[in-house]
C-alpha positions as CSV (number, residue, x, y, z in Angstrom):
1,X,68.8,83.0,124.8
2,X,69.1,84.8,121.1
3,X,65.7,85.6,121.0
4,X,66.1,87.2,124.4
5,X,69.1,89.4,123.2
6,X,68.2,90.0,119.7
7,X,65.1,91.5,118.2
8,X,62.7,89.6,116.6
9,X,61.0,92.4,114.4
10,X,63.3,92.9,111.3
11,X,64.8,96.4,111.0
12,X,65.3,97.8,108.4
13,X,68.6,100.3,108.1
14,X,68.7,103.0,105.7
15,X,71.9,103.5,104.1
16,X,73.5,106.7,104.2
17,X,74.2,109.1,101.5
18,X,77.9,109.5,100.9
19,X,79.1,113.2,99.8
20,X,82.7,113.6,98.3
21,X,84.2,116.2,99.8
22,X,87.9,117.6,99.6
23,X,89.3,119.3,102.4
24,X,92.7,119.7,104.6
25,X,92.8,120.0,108.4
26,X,96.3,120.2,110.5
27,X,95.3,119.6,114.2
28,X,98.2,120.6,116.6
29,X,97.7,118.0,119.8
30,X,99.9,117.6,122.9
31,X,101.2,114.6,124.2
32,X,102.7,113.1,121.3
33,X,105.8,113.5,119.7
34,X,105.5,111.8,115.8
35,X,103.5,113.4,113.1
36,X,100.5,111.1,111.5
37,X,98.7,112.0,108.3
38,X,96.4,110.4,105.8
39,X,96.4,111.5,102.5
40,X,92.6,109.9,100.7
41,X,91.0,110.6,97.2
42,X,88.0,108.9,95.7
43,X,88.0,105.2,93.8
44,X,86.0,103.1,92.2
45,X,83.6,101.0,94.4
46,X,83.2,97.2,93.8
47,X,80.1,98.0,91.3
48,X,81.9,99.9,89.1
49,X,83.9,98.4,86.2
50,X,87.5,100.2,86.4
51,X,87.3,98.7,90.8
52,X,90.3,96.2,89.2
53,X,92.0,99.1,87.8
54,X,91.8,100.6,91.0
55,X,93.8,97.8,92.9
56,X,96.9,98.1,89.8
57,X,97.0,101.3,91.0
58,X,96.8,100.9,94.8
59,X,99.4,97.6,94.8
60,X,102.1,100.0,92.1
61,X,101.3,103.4,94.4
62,X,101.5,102.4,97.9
63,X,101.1,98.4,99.0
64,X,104.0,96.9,100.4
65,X,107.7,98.1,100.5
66,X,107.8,97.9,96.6
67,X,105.7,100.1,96.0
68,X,106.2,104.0,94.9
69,X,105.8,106.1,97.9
70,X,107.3,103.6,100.3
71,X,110.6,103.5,98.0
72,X,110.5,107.2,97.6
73,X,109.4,109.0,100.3
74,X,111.1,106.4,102.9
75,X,113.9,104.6,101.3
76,X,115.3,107.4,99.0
77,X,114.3,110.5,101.2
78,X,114.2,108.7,104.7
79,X,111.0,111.5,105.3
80,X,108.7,108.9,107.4
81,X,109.2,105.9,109.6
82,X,105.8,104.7,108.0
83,X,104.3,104.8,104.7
84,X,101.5,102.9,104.0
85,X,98.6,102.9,101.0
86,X,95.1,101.4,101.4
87,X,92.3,100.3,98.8
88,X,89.2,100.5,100.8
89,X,86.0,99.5,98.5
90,X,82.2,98.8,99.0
91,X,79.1,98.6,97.1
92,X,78.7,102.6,98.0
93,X,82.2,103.7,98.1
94,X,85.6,103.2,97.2
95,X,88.8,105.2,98.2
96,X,92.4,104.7,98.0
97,X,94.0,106.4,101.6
98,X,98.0,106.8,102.0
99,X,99.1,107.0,105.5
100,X,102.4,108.2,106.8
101,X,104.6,108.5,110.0
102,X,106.9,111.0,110.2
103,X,108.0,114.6,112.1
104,X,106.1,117.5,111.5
105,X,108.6,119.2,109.5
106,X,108.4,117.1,106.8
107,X,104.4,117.1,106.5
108,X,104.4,119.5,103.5
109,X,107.2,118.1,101.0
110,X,105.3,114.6,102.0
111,X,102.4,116.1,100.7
112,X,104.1,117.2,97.7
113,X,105.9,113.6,97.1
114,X,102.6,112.3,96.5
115,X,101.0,114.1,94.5
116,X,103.6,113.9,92.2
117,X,103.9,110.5,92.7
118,X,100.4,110.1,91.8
119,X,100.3,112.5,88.8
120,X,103.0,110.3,87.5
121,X,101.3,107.2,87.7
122,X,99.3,109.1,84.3
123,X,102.4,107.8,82.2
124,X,103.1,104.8,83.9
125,X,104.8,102.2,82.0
126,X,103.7,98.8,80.4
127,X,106.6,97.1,82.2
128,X,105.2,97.9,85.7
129,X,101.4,97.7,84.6
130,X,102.3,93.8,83.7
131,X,104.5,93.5,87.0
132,X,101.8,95.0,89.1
133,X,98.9,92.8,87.6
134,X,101.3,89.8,88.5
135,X,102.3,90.9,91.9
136,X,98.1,91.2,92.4
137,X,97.6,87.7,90.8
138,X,100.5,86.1,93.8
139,X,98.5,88.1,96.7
140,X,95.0,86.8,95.6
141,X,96.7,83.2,95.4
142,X,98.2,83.8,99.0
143,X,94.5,85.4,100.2
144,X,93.0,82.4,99.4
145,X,95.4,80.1,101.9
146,X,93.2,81.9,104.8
147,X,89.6,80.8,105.1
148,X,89.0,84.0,106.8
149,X,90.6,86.1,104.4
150,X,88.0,84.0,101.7
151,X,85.2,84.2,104.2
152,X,85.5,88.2,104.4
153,X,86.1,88.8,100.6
154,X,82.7,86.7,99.8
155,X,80.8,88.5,102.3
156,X,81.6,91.7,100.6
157,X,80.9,90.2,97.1
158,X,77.6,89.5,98.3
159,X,77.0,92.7,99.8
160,X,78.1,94.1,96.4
161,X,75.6,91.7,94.4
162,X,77.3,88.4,93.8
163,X,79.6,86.8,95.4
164,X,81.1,84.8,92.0
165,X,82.9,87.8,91.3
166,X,85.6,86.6,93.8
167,X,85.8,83.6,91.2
168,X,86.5,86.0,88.4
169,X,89.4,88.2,90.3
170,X,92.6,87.2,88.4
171,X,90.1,87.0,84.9
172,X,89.4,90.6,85.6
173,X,92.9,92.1,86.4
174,X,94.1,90.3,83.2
175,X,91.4,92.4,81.0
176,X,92.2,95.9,82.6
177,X,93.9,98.1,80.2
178,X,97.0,100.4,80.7
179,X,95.2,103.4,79.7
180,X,92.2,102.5,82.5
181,X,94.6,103.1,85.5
182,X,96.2,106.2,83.8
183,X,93.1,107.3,83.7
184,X,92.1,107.3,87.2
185,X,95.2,108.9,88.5
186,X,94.0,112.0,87.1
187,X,93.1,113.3,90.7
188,X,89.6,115.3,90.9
189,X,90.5,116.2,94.3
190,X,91.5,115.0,97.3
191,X,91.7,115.3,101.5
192,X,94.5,115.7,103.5
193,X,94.0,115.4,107.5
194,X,97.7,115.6,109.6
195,X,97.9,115.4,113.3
196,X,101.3,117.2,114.6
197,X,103.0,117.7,118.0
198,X,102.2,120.9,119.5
């Protein structure tokens, strides 16, 4: 039967070529009555060095109801019902993409909040740098309570090269340096997509 449903000649898929590009788009739809925008800028992928530095920086920016943007753009401001931040990383790519719920009102001093939020994170502190690399060292121990979670994780090592490197994950974050995630919150540009109520 799987030799009936899938092909027997090997193909061969070419991977595509991945530009960078910065851009903004506000796209007025009816029908809905909540504002949704994503907020992305480039990362490290999982074959460059600083990718651990990338994940301080995601879990301290936006992961979790701790984190920077939840605490000020939702609990301080009360601007979005939802704020969320995602590390998304591959062997070709990486990206770090904040999304938020919210009214369209408030879509421009959200935009604002993080890019201040962000340009801050160039002076962050050695006191959240340590707490960060901890809090990433208790979600790697709880990741590896799921087989699936483990299963997924490998499959993308391998994809990357090798899949001991998810062996080496809390050896890594420990050698990251303070200065590496100042570093790459130096934004070189980002993209900002917002759909709005009409």
């Amino acid at each position: 039967m799987a030799e009936k449903i899938f092909p027997t000649k090997r193909i061969e898929f070419k991977e595509g070529k991945i530009e960078k590009i910065n851009a903004s788009l506000i796209e007025k739809r009816k029908g809905i009555d909540q504002a949704q925008l994503v907020f992305g800028y480039h990362m490290p992928s999982l074959l460059d060095k600083k990718r651990y530095a990338a994940e301080i920086l995601d879990v301290i920016l936006g992961k979790g109801m701790a984190s920077r943007l939840f605490q000020e753009i939702r609990e301080k401001r009360g601007l979005a019902y939802a704020v969320k931040g995602m590390l998304e990383q591959d062997k070709n790519y990486g990206y770090e993409m904040i999304y938020i719920g919210t009214v369209k009102e408030k879509i421009n001093e959200i935009k604002e909040l993080i890019l201040k939020e962000i340009k801050k994170m160039q002076n962050l502190e050695k006191k959240d740098f340590e707490q960060a690399k901890e809090q990433l060292h208790g979600l790697n121990a709880l990741a590896t309570e799921s087989s699936a979670d483990v299963m997924r994780v490998l499959i993308q090592e391998e994809n990357a090269g090798n899949a001991e490197e998810y062996y080496k994950y809390d050896e890594r974050i420990e050698k990251v340096k303070l200065e590496d995630v100042r570093k790459l919150a130096r934004l070189g540009g980002y993209s900002f997509v917002a759909l709005v109520p009409d």
